[in-house]
C-alpha positions as a Markdown table, in Angstrom:
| # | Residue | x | y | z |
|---|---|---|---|---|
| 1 | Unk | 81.7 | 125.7 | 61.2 |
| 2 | Unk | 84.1 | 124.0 | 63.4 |
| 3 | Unk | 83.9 | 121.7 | 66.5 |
| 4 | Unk | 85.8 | 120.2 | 68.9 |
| 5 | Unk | 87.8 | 120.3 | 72.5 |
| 6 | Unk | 90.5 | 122.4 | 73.9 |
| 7 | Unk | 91.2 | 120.9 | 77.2 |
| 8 | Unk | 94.0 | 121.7 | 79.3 |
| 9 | Unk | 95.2 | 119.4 | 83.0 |
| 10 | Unk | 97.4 | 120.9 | 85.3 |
| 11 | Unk | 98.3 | 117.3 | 86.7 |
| 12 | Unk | 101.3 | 115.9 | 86.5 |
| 13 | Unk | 101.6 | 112.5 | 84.3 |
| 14 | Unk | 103.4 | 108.9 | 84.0 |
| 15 | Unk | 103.0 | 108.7 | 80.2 |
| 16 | Unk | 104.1 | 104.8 | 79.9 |
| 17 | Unk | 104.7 | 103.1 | 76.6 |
| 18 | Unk | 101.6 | 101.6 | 76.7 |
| 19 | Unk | 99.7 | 104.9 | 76.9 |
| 20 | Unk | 101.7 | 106.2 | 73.8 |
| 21 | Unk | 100.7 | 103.1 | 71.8 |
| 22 | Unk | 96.9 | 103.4 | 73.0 |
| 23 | Unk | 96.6 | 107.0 | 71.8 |
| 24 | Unk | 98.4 | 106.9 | 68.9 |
| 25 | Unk | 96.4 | 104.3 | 67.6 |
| 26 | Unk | 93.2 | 106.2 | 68.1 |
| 27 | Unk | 94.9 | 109.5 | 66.4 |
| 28 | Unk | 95.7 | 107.2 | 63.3 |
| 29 | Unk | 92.7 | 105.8 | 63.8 |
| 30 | Unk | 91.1 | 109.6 | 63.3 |
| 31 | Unk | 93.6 | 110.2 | 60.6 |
| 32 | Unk | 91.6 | 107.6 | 58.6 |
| 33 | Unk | 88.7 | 108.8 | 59.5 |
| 34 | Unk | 89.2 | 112.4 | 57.0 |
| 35 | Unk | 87.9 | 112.7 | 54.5 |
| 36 | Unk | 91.1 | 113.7 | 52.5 |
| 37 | Unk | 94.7 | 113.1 | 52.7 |
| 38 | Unk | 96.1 | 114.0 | 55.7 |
| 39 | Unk | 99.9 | 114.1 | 57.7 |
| 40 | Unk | 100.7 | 113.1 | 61.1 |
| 41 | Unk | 103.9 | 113.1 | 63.3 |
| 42 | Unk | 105.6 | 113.5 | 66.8 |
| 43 | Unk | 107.5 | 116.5 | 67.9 |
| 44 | Unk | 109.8 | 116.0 | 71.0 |
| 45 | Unk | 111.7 | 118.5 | 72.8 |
| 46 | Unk | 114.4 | 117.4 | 75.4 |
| 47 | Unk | 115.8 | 119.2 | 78.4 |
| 48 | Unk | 119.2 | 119.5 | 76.8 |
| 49 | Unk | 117.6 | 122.1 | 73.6 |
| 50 | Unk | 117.7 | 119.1 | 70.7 |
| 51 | Unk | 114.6 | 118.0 | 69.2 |
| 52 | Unk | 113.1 | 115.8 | 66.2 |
| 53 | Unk | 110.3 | 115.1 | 64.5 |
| 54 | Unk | 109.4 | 111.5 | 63.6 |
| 55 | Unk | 106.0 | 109.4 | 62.1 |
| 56 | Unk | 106.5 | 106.2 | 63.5 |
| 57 | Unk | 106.2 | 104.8 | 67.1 |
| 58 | Unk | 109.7 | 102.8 | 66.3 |
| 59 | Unk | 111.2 | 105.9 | 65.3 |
| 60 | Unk | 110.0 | 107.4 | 68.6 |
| 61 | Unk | 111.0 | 104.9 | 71.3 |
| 62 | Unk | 114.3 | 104.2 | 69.4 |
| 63 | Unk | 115.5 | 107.5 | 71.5 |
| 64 | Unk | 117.1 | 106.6 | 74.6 |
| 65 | Unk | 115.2 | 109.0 | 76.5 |
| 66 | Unk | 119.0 | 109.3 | 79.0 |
| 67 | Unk | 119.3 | 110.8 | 82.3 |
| 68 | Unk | 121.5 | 113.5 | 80.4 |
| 69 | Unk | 119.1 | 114.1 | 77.6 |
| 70 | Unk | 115.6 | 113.6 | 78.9 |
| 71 | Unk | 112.3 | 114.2 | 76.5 |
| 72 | Unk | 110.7 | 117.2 | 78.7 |
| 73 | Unk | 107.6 | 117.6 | 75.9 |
| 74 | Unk | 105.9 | 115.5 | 73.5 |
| 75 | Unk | 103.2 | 116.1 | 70.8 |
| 76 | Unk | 100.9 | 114.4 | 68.4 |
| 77 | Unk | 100.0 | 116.7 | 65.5 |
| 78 | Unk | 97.8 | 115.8 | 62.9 |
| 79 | Unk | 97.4 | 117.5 | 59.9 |
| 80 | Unk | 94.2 | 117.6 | 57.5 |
| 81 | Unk | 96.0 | 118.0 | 54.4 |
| 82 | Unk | 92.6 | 118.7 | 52.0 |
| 83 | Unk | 90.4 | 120.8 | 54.4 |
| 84 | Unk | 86.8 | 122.4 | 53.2 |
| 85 | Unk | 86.9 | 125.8 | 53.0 |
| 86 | Unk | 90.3 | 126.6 | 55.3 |
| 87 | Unk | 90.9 | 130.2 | 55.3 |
| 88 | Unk | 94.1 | 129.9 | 57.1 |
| 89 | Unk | 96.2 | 130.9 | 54.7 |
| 90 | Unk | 97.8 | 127.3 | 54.4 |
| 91 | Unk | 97.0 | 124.4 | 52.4 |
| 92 | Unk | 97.3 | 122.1 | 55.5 |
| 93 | Unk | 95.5 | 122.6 | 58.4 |
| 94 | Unk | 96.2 | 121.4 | 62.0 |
| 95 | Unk | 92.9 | 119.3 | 63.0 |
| 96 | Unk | 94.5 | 117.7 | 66.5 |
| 97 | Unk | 97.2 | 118.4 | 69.0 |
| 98 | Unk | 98.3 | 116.7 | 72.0 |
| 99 | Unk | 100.9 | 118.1 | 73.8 |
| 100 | Unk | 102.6 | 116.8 | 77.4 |
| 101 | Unk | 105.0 | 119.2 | 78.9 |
| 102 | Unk | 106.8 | 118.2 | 82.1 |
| 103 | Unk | 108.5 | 120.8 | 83.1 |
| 104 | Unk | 105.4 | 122.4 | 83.3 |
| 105 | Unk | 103.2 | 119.4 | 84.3 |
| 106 | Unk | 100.4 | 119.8 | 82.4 |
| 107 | Unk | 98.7 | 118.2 | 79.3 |
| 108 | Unk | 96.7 | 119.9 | 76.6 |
| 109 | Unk | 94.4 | 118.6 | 74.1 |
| 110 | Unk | 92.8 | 120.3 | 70.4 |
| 111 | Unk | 90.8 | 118.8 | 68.3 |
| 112 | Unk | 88.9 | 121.0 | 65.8 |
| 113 | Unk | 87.5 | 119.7 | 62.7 |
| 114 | Unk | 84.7 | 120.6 | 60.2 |
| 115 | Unk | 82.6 | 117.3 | 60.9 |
| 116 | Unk | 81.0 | 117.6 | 64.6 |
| 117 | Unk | 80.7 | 113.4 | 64.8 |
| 118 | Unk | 84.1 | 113.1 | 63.9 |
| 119 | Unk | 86.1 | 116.0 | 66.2 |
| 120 | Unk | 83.5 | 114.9 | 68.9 |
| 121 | Unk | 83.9 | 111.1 | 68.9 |
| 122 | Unk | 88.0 | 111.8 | 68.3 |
| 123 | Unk | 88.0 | 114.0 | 71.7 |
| 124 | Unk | 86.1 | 111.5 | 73.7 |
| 125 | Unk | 87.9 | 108.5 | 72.7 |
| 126 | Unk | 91.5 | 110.1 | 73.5 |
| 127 | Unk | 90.7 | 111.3 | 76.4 |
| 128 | Unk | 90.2 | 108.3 | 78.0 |
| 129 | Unk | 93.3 | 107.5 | 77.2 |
| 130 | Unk | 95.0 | 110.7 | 78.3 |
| 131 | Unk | 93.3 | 110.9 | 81.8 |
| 132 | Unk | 94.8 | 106.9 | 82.6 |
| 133 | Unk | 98.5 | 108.7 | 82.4 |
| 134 | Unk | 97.5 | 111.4 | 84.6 |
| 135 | Unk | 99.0 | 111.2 | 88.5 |
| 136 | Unk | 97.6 | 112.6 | 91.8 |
| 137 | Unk | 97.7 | 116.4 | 92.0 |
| 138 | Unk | 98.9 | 115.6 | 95.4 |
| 139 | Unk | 102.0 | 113.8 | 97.0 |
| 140 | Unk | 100.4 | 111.8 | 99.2 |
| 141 | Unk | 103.7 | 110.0 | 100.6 |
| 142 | Unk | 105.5 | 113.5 | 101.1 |
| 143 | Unk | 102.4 | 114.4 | 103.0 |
| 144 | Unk | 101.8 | 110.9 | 104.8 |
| 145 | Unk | 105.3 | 111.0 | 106.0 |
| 146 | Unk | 105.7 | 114.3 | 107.7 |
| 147 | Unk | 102.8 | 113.5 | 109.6 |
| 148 | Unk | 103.9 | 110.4 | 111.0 |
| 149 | Unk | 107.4 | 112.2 | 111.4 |
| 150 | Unk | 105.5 | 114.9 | 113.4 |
| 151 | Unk | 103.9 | 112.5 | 116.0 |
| 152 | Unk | 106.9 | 110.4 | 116.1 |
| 153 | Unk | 108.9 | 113.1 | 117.8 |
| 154 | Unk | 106.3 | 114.1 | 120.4 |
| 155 | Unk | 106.1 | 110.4 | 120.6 |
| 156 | Unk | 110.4 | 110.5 | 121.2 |
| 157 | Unk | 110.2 | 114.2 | 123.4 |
| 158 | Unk | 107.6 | 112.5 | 125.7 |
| 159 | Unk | 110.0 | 109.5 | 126.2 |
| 160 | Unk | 113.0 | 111.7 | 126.7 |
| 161 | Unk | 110.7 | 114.0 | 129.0 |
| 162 | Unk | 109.9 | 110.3 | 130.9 |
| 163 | Unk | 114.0 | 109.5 | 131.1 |
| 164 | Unk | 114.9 | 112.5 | 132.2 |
| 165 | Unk | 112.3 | 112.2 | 135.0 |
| 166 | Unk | 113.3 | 108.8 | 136.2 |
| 167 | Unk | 117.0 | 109.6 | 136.5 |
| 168 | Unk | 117.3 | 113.1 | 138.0 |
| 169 | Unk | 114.5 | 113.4 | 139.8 |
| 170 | Unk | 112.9 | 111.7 | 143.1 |
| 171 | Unk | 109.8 | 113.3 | 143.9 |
| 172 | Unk | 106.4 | 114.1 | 142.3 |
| 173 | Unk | 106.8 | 118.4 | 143.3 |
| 174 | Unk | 110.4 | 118.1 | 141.3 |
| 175 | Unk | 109.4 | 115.6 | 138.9 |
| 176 | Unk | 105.8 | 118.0 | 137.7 |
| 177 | Unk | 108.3 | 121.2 | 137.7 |
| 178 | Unk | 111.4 | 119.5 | 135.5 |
| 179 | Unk | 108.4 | 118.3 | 133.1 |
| 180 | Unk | 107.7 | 121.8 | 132.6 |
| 181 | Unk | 110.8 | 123.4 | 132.3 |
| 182 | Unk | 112.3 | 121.0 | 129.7 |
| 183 | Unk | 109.2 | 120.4 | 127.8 |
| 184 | Unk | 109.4 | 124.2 | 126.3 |
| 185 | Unk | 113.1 | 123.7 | 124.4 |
| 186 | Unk | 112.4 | 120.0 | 123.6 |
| 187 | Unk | 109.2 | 120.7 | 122.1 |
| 188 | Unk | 110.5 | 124.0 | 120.5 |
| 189 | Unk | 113.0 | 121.9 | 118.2 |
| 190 | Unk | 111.2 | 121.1 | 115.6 |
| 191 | Unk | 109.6 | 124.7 | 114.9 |
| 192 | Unk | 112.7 | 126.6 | 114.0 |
| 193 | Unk | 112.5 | 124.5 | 110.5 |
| 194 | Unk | 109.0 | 125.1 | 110.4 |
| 195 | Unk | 109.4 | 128.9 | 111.1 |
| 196 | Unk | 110.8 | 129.9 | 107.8 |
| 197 | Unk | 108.2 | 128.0 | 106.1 |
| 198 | Unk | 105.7 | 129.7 | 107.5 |
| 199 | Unk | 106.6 | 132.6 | 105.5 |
| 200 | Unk | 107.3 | 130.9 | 102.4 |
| 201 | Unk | 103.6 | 129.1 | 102.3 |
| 202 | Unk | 104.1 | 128.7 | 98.2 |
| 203 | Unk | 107.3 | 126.3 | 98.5 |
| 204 | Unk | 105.4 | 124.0 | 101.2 |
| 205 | Unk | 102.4 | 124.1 | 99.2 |
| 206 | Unk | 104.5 | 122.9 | 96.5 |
| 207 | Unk | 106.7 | 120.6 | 98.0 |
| 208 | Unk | 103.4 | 118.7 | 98.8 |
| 209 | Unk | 102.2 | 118.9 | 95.4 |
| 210 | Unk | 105.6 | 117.7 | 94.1 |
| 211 | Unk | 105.0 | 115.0 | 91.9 |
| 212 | Unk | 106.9 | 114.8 | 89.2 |
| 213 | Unk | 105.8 | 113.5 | 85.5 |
| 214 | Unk | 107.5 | 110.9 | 83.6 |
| 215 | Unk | 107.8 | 110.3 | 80.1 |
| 216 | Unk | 108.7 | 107.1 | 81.2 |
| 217 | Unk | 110.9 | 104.8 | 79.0 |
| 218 | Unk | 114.4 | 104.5 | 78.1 |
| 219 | Unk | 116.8 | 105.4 | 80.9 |
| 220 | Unk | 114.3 | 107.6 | 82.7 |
| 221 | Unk | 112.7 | 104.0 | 84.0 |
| 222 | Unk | 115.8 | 103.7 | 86.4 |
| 223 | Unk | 115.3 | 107.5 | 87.6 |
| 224 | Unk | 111.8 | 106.5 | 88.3 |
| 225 | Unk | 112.7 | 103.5 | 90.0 |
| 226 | Unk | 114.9 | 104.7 | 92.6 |
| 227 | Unk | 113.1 | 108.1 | 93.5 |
| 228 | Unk | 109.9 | 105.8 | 94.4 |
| 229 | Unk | 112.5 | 103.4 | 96.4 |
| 230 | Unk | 114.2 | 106.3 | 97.9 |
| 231 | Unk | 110.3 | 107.9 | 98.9 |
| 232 | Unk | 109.2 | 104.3 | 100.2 |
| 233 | Unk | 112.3 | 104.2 | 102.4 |
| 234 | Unk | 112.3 | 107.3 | 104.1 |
| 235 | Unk | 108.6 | 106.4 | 104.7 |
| 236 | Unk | 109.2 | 103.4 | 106.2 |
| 237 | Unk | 112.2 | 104.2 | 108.3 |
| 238 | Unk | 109.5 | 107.3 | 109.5 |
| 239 | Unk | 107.3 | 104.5 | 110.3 |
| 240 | Unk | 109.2 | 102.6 | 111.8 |
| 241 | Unk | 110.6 | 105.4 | 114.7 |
| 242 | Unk | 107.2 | 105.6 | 115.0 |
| 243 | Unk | 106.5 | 102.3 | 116.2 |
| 244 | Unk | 109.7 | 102.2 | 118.3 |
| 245 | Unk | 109.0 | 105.3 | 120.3 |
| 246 | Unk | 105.5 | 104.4 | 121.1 |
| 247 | Unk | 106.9 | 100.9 | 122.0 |
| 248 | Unk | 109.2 | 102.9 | 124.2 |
| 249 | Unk | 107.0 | 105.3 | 126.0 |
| 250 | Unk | 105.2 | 102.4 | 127.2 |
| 251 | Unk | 108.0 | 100.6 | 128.3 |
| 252 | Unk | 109.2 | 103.8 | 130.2 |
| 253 | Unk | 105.4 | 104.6 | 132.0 |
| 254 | Unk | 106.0 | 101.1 | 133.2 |
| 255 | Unk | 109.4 | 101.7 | 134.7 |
| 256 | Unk | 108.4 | 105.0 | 135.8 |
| 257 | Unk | 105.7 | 103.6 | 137.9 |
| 258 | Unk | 107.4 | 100.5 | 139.0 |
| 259 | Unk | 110.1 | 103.7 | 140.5 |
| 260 | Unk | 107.5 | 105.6 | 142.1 |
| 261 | Unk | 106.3 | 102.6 | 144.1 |
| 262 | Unk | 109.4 | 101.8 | 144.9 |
| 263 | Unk | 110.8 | 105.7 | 145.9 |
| 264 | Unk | 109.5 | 106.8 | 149.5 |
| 265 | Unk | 108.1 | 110.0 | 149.2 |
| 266 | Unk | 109.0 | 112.1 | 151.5 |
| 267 | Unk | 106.3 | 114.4 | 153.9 |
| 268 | Unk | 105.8 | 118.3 | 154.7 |
């Protein structure tokens, strides 16, 4: 009789040094915990096909992790080298996984072991540790800043509707009629991008979920660094325009209605 988790997330992940260090210690801890002898190592995989197999933290951080030979999976496997009555064919039997996959983005967890207060109190305690590297299952800057983006244009269409207005026209009747006409091709700009996603729902729905995960040491801390600089900038410069064109529009409804004070109209 066995017991135990198997838990998979479908989140993506930040696994930090720190997060590395606080499982592994509970899965030695565990190791410890058997009742026999028992094995346990780290398998990593990396985006470039090489891979190794190591036993020791030192061993596992002293890979550079490069831009040009990134880890894209890790695992902790331990081993119960003396199990009770395995019929696995093997004198070894694999009591714990723990497996992070990037490409992927998604974490999965086994333990299974004959003693229920050991597999149970093993499960719970890595766990906690597992769920504090998990990230949002939403990009909420990627979603943040295409709706500011969206009501920073009609913010900027309205002011160029406003300028247009002011300059060409001289009466209210030609004023109201120019509004219309231009509004339709100056609001229509922004939907031929949004056309073609419309029929490729999956992608946006993606793109909004983007968010990549990180085994994040070695050179990959760099990567990290500068796609969240380069995501903060375009949110800011977004918010910014925003700002500026509401600033804007007021200015212009002043000056517009400073001009129609200041234009006679003219009579039937």
């Amino acid at each position: 009789m066995t017991s135990g988790i198997k838990e998979t997330i479908t989140q993506s992940f930040i696994l930090k040094k720190e997060h590395v260090k606080d499982i592994t210690t509970e899965v030695i801890k565990a190791s410890k915990n058997l009742p026999g002898k028992s094995q346990f190592n780290f398998y990593v995989h990396k985006d470039d096909n090489r891979y190794f197999e190591v036993s020791t933290l030192d061993e596992l951080f002293s890979d550079p992790n490069s831009m040009h030979s990134k880890i894209d999976y890790l695992s902790w496997n331990l081993r119960d080298l003396e199990p009770k009555d395995y019929q696995g064919g093997d004198s070894a039997r694999l009591v714990l996984t723990i497996q992070y996959q990037a490409d992927r983005s998604g974490i999965q967890v086994h333990v299974d072991g004959d003693d229920m207060s050991w597999s149970l109190v093993t499960a719970d305690s890595i766990m906690k540790h597992v769920k504090r590297s998990t990230a949002s299952s939403l990009n909420y800057m990627h979603i943040l800043t295409v709706v500011l983006g969206v009501i920073a244009y009609l913010f900027f269409a309205r002011l160029l509707l406003k300028l247009i207005a002011i300059n060409k026209f001289k009466n209210k009747e030609n004023e109201a009629l120019s509004t219309i006409l231009l509004s339709m091709p100056i609001y229509m700009i922004p939907m031929f991008p949004i056309f073609p996603l419309v029929f490729d729902y999956s992608d946006v729905v993606a793109w909004f979920n983007y968010s990549p995960s990180y085994f994040l040491w070695g050179d990959v801390m760099q990567e990290f660094g500068e796609q969240s600089s380069f995501n903060k900038n375009i949110f800011w410069g977004v918010l910014v325009s925003l700002f500026v064109s509401i600033g804007a529009n007021f200015a212009t409804a002043k000056l517009a209605k400073k001009a129609s004070v200041e234009t006679p109209q003219t009579g039937s």
